[in-house]
C-alpha positions as CSV (number, residue, x, y, z in Angstrom):
1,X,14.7,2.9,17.0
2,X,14.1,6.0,14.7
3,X,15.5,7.0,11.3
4,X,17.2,9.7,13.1
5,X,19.4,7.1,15.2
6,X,21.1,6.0,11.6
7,X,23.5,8.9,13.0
8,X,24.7,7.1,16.3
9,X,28.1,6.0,15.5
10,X,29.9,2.7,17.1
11,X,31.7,3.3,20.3
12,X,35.4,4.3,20.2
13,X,36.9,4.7,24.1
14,X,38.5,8.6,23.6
15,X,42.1,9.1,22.2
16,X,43.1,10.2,25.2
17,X,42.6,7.5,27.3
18,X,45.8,6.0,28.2
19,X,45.7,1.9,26.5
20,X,46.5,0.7,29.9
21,X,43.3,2.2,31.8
22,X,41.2,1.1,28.0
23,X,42.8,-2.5,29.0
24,X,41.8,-2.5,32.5
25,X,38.4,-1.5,32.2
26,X,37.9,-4.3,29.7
27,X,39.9,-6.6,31.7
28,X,37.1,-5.5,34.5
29,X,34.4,-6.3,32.0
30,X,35.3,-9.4,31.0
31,X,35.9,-11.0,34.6
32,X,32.7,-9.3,35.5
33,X,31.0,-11.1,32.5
34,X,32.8,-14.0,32.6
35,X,32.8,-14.4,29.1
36,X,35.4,-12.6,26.1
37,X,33.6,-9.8,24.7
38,X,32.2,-10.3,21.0
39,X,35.0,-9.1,18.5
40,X,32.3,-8.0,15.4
41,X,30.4,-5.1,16.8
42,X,29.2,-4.3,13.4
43,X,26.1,-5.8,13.4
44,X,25.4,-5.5,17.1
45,X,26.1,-1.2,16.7
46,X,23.6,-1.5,13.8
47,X,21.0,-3.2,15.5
48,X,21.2,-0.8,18.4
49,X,20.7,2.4,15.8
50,X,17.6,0.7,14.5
51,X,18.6,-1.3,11.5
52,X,19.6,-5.0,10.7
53,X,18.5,-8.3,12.6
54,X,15.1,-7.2,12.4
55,X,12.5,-9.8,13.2
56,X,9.4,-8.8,11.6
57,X,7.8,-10.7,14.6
58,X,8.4,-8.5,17.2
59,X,6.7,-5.7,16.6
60,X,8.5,-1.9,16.9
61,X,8.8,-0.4,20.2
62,X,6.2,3.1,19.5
63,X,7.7,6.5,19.4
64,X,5.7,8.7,22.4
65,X,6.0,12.4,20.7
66,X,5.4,13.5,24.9
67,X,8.0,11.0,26.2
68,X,10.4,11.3,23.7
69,X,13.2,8.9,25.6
70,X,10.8,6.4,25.9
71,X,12.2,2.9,24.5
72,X,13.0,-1.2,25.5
73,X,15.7,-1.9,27.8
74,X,16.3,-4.9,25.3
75,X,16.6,-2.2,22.6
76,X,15.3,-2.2,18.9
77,X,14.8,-5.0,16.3
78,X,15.3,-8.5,17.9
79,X,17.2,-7.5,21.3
80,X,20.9,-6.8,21.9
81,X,22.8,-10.3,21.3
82,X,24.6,-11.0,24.6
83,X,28.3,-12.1,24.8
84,X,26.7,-16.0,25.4
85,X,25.3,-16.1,22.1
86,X,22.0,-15.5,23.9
87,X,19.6,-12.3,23.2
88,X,18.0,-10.0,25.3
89,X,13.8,-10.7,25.6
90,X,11.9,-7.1,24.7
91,X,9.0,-6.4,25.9
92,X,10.0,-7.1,29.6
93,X,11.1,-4.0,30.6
94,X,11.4,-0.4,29.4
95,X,12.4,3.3,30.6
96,X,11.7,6.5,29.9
97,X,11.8,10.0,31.1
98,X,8.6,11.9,33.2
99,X,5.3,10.6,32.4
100,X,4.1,13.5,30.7
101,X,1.5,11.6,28.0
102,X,-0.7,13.1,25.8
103,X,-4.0,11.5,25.2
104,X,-2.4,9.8,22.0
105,X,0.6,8.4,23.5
106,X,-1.2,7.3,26.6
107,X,-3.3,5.7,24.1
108,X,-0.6,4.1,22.9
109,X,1.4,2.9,25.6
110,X,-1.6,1.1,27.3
111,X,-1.3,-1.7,24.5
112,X,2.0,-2.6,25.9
113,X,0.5,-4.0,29.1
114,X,3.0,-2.5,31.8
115,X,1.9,-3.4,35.1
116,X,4.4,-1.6,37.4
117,X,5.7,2.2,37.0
118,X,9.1,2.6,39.5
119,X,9.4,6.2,39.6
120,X,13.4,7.1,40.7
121,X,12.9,11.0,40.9
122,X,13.2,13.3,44.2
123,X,10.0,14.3,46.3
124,X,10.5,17.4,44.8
125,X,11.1,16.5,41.1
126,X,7.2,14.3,41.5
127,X,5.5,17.6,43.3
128,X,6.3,19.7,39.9
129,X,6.0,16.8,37.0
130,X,3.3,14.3,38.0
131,X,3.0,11.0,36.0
132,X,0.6,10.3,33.5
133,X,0.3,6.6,34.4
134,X,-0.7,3.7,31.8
135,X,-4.1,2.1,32.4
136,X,-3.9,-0.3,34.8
137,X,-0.3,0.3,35.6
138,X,0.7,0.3,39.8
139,X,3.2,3.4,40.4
140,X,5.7,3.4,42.9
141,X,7.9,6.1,44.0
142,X,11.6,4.8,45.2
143,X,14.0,7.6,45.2
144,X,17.4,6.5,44.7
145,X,19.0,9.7,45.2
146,X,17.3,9.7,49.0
147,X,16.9,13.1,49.4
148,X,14.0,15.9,49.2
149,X,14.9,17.0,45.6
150,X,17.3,17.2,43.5
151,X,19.3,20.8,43.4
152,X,21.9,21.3,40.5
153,X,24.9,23.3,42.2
154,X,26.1,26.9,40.9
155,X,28.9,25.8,37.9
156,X,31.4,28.2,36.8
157,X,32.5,26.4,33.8
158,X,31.6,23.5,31.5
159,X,34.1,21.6,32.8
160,X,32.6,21.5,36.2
161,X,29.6,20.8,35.5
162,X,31.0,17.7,33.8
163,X,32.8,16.9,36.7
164,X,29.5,17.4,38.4
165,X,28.3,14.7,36.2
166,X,31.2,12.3,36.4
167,X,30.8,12.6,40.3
168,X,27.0,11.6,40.2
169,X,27.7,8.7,38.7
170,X,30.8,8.0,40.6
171,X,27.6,8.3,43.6
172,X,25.3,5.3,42.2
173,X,28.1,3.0,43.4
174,X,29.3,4.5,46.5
175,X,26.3,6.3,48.2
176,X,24.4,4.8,51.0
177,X,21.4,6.0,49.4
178,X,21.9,5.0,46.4
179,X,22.9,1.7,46.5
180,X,19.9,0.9,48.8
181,X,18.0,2.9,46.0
182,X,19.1,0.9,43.3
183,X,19.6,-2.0,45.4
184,X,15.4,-2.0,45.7
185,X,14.5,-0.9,42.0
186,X,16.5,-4.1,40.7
187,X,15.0,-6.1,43.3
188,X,11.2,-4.8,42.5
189,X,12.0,-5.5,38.8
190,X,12.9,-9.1,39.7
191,X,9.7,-9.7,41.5
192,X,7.2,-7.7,39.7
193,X,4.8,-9.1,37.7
194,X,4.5,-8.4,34.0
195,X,5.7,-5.4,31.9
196,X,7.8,-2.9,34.2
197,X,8.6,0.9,33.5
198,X,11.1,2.6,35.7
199,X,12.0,6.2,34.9
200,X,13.5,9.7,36.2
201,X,13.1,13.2,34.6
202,X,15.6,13.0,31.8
203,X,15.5,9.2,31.5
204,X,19.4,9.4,31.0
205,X,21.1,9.1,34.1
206,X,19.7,7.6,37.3
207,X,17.2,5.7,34.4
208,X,20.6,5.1,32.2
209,X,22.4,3.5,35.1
210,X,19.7,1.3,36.1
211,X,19.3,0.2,32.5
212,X,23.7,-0.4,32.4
213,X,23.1,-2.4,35.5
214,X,20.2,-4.5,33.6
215,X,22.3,-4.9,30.4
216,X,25.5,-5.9,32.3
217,X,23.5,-8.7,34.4
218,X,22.1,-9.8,30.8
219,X,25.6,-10.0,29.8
220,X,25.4,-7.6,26.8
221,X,29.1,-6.5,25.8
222,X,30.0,-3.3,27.3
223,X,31.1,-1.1,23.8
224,X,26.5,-2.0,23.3
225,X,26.2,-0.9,26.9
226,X,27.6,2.3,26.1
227,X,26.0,2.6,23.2
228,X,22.8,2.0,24.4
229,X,23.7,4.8,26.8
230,X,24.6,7.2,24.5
231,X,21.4,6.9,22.4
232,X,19.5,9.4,25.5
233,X,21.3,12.0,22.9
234,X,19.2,10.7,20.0
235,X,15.6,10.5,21.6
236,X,16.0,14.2,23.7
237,X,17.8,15.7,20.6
238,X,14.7,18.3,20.9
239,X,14.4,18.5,24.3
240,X,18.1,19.5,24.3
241,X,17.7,21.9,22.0
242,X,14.7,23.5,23.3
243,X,16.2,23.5,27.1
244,X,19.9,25.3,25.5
245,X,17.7,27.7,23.5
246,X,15.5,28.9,26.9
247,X,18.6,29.0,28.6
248,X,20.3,31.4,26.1
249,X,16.8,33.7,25.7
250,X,17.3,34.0,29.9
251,X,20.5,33.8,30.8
252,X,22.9,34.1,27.8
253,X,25.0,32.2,25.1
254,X,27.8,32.1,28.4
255,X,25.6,30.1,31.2
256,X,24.0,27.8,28.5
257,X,27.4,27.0,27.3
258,X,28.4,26.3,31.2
259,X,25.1,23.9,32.0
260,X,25.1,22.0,28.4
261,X,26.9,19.2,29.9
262,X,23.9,18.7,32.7
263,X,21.6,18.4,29.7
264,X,23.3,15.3,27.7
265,X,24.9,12.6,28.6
266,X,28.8,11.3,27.7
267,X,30.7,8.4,27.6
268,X,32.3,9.5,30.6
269,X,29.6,9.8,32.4
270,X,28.8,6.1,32.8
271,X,32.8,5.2,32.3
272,X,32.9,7.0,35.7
273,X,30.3,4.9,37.3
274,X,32.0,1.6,35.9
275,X,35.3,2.5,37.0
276,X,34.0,3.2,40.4
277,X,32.5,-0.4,40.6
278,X,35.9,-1.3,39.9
279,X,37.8,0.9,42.1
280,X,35.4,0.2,45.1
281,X,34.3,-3.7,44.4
282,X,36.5,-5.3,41.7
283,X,33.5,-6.7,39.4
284,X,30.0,-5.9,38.6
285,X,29.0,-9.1,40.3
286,X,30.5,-8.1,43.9
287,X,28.7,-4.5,43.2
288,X,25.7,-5.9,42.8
289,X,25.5,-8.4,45.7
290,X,28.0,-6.4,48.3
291,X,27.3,-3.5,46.9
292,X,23.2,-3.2,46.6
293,X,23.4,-6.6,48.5
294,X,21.2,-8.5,45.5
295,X,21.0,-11.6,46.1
296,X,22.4,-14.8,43.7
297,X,18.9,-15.4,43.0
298,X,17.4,-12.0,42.3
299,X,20.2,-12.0,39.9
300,X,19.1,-15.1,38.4
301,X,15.8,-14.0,38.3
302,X,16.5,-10.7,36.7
303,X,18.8,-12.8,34.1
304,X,15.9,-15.2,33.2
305,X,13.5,-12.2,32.8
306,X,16.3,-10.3,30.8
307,X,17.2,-13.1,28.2
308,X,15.8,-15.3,25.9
């Protein structure tokens, strides 16, 4: 992780949130997991924002300057511990956002040997930003969204386009689409051979819920779930920036106020997705096998691939 991530802080579920809905969402965690969550975050948070743990073996995950929310599912140092007293295997799998690499970072990012590139975005979103693919590497397209291209509606306030948000993710789980989307991308990871890259434009959301569903089948607790999450915020810190700043030069302090939730992501955002696995199926494990209709043994191979 970066120096800059030193500023992620350790999850805290928002003061407003009533203690019995904070309950039941754990509750829903823990039968999903089948295990108690850890009760020292400390180190795990720490860990996850780039320090502590680190095993001078495993060499860093590189910084792409073109693909700036490029990183390791299993995240930084020596993996996120799981709530088994496992650990989660790096170099297995990563994500990022569009493949735009310079010469340097394409450079780079051939070292790491990834054989398979899953590209979740839109017809549409591919035609206008095409990947820059590492040597060697076999892309395929699998839009989970199933449609043409993705269209952000007209938002009258901030507050809908975080309900616009909330509602996407609320989508992943119910969708047809979707869960055939992300029903396929989990079961391509379990098969593939090698390193695996799956990414979307942003790398935050379609790529962030694909990356919750990986962490939550490796068992990681759910407070380094979110966190994980969260850190899209600390690798697109400039691309946020830049993206609010155009949209003020063209269309005023007002609409760039309105569409800054679309450009970040919140806890909410994936608390809305896991709340609808819980509304719709009860645990993660009946999403993923009624749900995207995994298998037990796509799930075990995902887990073995996952997990040291």
């Amino acid at each position: 992780m970066p120096a800059t991530a030193k500023n992620c802080s350790p999850f805290r579920s928002p003061a407003s949130t009533p203690l019995r809905a904070d309950y039941s969402r754990r509750a829903f965690l823990r039968s999903s997991a089948s295990a108690l969550l850890l009760s020292g975050m400390g180190s795990t948070l720490l860990s996850a924002c780039g320090g502590g743990n680190l095993d001078t073996d495993q060499p860093a995950t590189p910084r792409l300057a073109s693909v700036s929310n490029f990183r390791d599912v299993a995240g930084a140092a020596a993996g996120y511990p799981t709530v088994d007293g496992k650990q989660m295997r790096r170099g297995a799998f990563y994500r990022a956002n569009a493949l735009t690499l310079s010469t340097a970072d394409a450079a780079t990012l051939n070292k790491l040997g990834i054989a398979s590139v899953y590209d979740l975005r839109t017809p549409g979103e591919i035609a206008r930003t095409a990947d820059v693919l590492p040597s060697g590497a076999r892309s395929q397209a699998l839009d989970v969204l199933g449609v043409n291209d993705f269209v952000t509606p007209t938002l009258d306030t901030a507050a809908a386009a975080v309900a616009f948000m909330e509602g996407e993710a609320r989508a992943y789980v119910t969708g047809a689409a979707q869960r055939v989307g992300y029903g396929e991308i989990l079961t391509r990871l379990a098969n593939g051979a090698g390193a695996q890259l799956f990414h979307s434009s942003a790398g935050k959301d379609r790529t962030g819920w694909v990356a919750a569903l990986l962490l939550s089948i490796a068992n990681v607790p759910l407070d380094v779930i979110m966190q994980d999450y969260l850190l899209s915020n600390v690798y697109l810190a400039q691309s946020i920036q830049a993206q609010t700043a155009t949209l003020q030069a063209q269309d005023g302090d007002a609409v760039a106020t309105i569409e800054s939730p679309l450009f970040n992501v919140q806890e909410n955002y994936l608390q809305a997705g896991f709340d609808q696995v819980q509304a719709s199926y009860g645990t993660m494990a009946s999403y993923l096998t009624q749900g995207l209709g995994l298998s037990q043994a796509t799930i075990d191979m995902l887990h073995a691939r996952l997990v040291v």
